[in-house]
N, C-alpha and C positions, 0 to 999 in steps of 0.2 A: 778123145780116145776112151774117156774113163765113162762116158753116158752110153756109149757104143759097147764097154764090155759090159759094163753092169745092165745092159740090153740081151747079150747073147748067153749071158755067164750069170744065171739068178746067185749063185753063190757066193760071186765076184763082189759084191756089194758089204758081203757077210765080212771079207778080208780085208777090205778099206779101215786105214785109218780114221777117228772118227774126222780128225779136220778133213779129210777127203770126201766123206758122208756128208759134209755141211755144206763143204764149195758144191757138190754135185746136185744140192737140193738148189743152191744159186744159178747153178747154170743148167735147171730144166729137167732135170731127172734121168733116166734114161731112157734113151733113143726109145722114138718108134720104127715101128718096120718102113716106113719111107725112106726117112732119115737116114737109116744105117744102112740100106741098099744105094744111094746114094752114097754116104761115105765109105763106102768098100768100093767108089769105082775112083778116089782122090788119089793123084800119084804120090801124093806123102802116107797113104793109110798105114803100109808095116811101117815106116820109120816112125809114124804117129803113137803105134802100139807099145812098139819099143820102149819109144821116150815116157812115155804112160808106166811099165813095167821100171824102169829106174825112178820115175819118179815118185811111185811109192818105196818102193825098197829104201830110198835116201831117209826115210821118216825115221830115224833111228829112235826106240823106246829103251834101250840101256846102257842110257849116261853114266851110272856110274864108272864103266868098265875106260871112261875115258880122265878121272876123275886122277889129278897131278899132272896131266898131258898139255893142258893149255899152255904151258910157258915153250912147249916144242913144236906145238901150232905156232905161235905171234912167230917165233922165230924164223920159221918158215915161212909167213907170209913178211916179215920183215926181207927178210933174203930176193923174195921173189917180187917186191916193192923197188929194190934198191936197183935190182934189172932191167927194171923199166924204165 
């Protein structure tokens, strides 16, 4: 998804993170026109885009704002360990 927007979207590229800029130089760069007429006929393409649209957003750049929280993270994943 992310060679496909940064194919349709020249600005797209600009909003990447840069670890996203680096995997995207590993996985070929963006699409060309074959390519991406091609993947717009995949029956995963919107759920594709989507998951691409979260998975930059997850890139969080201000940690501090989480910074004394970790003992209420372990906690919860302690809770949600012990469920299982």
């Amino acid at each position: 998804a992310k060679r496909y927007l940064t194919h349709i979207d020249k600005d797209y590229y600009n909003r990447l993170s840069n670890a996203s800029k680096q995997t995207l130089v590993y996985q070929g760069g963006p699409m060309m026109n074959d390519e991406a007429e091609k993947y717009r006929s995949h029956p995963q393409f919107e759920c594709s885009l989507r998951m691409r649209t979260f998975d930059e957003a997850a890139k969080e750049i201000d940690f501090d704002k989480y910074e004394g929280k970790i003992d209420q993270y372990w906690n919860l994943v302690e809770k949600s360990i012990i469920k299982i």
